[in-house]
N, CA, C and O atoms as CSV, one atom per row, in Angstrom:
chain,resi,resn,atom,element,x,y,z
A,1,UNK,N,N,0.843,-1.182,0.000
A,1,UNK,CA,C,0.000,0.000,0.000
A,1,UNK,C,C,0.888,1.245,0.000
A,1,UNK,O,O,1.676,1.497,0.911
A,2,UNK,N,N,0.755,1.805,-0.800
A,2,UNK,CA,C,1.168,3.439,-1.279
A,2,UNK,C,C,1.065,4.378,0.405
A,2,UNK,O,O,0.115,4.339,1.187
A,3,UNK,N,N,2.119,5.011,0.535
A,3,UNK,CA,C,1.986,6.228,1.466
A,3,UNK,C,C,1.441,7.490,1.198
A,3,UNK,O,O,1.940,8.320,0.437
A,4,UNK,N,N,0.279,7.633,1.918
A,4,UNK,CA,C,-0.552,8.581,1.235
A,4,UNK,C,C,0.418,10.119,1.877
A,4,UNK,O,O,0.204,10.519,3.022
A,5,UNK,N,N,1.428,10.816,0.972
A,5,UNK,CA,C,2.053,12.213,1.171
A,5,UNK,C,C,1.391,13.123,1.181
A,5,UNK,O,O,1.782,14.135,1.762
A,6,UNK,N,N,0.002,13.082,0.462
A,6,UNK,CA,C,-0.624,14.346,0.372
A,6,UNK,C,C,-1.475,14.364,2.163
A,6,UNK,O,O,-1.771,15.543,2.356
A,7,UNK,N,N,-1.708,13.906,2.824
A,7,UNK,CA,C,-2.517,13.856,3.919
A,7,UNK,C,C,-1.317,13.809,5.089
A,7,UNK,O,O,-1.557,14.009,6.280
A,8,UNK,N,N,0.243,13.462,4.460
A,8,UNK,CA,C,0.986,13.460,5.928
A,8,UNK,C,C,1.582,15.158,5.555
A,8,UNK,O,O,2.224,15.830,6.363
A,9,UNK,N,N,1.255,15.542,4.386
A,9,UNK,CA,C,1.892,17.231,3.905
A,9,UNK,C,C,0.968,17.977,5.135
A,9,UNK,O,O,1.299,18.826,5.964
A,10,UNK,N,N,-0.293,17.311,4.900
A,10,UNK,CA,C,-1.370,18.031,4.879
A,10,UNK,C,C,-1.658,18.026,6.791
A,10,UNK,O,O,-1.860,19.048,7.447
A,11,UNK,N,N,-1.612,16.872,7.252
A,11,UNK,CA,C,-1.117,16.849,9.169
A,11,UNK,C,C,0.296,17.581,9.224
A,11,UNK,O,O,0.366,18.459,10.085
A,12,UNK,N,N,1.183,17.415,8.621
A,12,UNK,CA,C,2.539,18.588,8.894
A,12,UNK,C,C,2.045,20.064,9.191
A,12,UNK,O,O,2.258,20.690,10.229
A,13,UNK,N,N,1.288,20.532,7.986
A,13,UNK,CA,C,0.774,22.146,8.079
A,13,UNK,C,C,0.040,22.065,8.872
A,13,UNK,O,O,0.088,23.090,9.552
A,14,UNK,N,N,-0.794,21.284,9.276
A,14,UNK,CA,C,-1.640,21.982,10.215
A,14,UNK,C,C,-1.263,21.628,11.765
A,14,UNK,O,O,-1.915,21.826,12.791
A,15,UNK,N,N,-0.421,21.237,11.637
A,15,UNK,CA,C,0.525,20.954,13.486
A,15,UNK,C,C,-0.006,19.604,13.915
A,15,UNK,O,O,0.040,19.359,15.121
A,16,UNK,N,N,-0.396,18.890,13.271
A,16,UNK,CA,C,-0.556,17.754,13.762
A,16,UNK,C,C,0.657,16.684,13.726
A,16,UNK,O,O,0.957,15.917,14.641
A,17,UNK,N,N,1.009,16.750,13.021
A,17,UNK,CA,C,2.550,16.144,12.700
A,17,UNK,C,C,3.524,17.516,13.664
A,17,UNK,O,O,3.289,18.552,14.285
A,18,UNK,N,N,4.239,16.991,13.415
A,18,UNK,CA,C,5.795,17.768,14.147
A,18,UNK,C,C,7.174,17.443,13.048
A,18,UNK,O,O,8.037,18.275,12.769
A,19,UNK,N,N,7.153,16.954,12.870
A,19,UNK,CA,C,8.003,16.142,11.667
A,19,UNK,C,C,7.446,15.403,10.513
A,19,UNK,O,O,6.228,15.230,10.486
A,20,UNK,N,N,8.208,14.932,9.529
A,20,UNK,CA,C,7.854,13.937,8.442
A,20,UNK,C,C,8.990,13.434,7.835
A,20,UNK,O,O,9.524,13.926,6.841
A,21,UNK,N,N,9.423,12.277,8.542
A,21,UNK,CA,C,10.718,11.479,8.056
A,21,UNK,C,C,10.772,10.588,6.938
A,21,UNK,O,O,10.493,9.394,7.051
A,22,UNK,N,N,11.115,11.113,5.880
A,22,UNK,CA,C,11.087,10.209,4.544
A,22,UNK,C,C,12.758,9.433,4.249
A,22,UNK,O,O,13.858,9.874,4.581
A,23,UNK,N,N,12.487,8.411,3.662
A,23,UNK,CA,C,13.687,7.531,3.412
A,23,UNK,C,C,13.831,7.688,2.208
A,23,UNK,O,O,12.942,8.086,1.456
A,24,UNK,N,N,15.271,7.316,1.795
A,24,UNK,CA,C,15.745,7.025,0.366
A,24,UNK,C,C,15.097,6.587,-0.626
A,24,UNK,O,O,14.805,7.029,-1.737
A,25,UNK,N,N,14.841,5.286,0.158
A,25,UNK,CA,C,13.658,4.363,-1.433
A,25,UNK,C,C,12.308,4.894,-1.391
A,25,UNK,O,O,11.475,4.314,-2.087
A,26,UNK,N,N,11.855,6.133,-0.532
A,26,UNK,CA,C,10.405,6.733,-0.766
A,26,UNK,C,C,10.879,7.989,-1.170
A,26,UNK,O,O,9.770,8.480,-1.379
A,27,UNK,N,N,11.625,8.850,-1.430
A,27,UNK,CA,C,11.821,9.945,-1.858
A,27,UNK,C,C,11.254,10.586,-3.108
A,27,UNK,O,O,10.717,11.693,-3.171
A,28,UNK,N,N,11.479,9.612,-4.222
A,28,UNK,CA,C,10.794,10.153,-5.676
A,28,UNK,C,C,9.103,10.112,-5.302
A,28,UNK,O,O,8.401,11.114,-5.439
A,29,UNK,N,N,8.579,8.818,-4.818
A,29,UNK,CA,C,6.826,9.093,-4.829
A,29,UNK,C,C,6.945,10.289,-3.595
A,29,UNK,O,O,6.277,11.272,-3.915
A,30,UNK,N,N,7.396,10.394,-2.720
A,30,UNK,CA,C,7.176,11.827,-1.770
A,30,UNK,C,C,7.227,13.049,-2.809
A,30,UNK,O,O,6.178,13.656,-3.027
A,31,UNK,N,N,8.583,13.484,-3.552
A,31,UNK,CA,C,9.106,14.292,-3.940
A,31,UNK,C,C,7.730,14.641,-5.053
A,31,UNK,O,O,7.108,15.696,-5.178
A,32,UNK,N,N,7.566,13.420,-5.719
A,32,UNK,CA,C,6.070,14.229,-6.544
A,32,UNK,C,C,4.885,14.353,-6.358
A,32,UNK,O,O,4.101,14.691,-7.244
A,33,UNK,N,N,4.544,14.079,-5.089
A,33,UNK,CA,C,3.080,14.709,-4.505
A,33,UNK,C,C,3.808,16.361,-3.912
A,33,UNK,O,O,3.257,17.423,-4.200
A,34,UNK,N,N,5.140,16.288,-3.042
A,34,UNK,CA,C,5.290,17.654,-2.514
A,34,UNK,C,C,5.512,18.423,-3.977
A,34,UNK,O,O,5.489,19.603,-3.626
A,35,UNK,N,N,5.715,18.417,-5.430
A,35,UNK,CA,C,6.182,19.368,-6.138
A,35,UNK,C,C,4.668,19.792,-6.267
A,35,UNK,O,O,4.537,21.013,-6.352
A,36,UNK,N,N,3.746,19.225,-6.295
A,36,UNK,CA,C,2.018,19.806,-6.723
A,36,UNK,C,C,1.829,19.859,-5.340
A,36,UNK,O,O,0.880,19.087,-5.203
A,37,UNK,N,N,2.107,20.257,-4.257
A,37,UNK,CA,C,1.932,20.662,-2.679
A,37,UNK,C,C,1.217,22.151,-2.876
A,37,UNK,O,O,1.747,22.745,-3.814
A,38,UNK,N,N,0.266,22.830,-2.307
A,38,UNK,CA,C,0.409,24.395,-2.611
A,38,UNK,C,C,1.370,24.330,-0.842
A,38,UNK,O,O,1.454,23.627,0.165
A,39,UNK,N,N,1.947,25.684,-1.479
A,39,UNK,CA,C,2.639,26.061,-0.083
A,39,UNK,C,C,3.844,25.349,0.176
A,39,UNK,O,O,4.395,25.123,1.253
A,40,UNK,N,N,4.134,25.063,-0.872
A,40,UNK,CA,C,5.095,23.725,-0.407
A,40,UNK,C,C,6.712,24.266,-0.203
A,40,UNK,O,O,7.512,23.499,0.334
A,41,UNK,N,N,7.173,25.696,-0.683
A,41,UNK,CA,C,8.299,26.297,0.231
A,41,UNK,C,C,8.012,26.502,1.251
A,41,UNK,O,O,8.689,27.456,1.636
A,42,UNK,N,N,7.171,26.066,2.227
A,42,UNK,CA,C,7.005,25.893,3.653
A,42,UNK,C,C,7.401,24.884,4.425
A,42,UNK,O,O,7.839,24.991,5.570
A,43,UNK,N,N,7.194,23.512,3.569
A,43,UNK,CA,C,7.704,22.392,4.013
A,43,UNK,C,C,9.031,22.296,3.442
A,43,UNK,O,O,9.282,21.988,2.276
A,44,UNK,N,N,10.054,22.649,4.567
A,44,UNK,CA,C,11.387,22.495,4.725
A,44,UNK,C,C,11.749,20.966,5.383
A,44,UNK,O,O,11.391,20.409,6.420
A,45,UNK,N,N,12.647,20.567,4.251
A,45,UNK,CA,C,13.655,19.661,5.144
A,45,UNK,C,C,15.038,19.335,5.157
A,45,UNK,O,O,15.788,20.081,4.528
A,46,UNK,N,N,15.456,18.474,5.685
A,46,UNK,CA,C,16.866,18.458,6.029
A,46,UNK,C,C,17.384,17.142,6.292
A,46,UNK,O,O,16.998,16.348,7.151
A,47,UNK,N,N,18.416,16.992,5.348
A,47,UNK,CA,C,19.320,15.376,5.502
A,47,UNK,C,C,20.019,15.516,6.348
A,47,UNK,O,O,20.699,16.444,6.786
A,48,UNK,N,N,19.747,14.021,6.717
A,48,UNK,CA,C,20.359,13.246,7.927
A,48,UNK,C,C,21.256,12.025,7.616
A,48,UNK,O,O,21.314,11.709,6.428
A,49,UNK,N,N,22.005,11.249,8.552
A,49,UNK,CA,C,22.706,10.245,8.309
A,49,UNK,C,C,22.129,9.386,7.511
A,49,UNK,O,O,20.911,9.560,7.462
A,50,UNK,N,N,22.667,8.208,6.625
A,50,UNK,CA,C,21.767,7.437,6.407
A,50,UNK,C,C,20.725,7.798,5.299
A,50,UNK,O,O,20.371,6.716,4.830
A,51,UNK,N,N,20.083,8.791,4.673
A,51,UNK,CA,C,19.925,9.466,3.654
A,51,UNK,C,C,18.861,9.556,4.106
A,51,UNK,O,O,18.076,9.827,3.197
A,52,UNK,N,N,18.353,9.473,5.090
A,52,UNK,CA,C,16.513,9.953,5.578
A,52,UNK,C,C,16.525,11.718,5.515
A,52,UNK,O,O,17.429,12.430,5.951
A,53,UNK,N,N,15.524,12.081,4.987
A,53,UNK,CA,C,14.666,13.912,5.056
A,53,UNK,C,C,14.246,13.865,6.188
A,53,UNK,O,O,13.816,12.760,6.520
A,54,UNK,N,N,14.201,14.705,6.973
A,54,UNK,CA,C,13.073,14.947,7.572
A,54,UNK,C,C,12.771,16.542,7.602
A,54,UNK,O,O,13.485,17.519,7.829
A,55,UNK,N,N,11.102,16.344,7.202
A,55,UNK,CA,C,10.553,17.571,6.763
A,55,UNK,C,C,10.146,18.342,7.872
A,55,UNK,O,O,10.295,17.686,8.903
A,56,UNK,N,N,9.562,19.792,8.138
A,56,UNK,CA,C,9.223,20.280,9.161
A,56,UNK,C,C,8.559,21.663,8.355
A,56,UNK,O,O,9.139,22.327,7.497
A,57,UNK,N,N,7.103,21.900,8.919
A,57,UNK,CA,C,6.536,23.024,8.345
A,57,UNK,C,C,6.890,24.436,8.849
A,57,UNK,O,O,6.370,24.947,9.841
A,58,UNK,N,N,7.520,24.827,8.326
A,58,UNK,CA,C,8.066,26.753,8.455
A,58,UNK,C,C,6.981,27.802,7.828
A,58,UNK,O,O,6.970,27.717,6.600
A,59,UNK,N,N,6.190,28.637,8.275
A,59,UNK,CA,C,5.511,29.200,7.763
A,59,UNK,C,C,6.311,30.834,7.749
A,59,UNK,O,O,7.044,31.488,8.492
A,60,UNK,N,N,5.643,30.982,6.405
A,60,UNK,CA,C,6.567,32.357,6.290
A,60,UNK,C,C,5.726,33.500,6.044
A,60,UNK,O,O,4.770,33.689,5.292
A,61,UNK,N,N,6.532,34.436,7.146
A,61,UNK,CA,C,5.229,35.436,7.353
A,61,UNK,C,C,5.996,36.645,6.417
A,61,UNK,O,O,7.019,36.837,5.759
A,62,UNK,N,N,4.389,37.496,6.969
A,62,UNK,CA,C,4.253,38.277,5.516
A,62,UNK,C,C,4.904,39.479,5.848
A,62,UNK,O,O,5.022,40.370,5.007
């Protein structure tokens, strides 16, 4: 079963998540639900050992 990205994007923004740790071999199906993300220079992330992301929502004010 497929990891549904658009609904863990979608608990990230709204603070329900705190993080979103993606791995190597899930990166491309992540990477193309976040490119059709709206807002999606908000969801920042950052490599770690081991080649895992982990994402974190930054909202950028106006």
């Amino acid at each position: 079963m497929a990891t549904d990205y658009k609904r863990l994007l979608d608990q990230l923004k709204s603070g329900e998540l705190k993080e979103l740790r993606v791995k190597p071999d899930d990166f491309m199906a992540f990477r193309e639900v976040w490119n059709n993300y709206p807002g999606r220079t908000e969801i920042v992330g950052s490599a770690h050992r081991g080649g895992d992301i982990v994402y974190h929502y930054e909202a950028h004010s106006a």
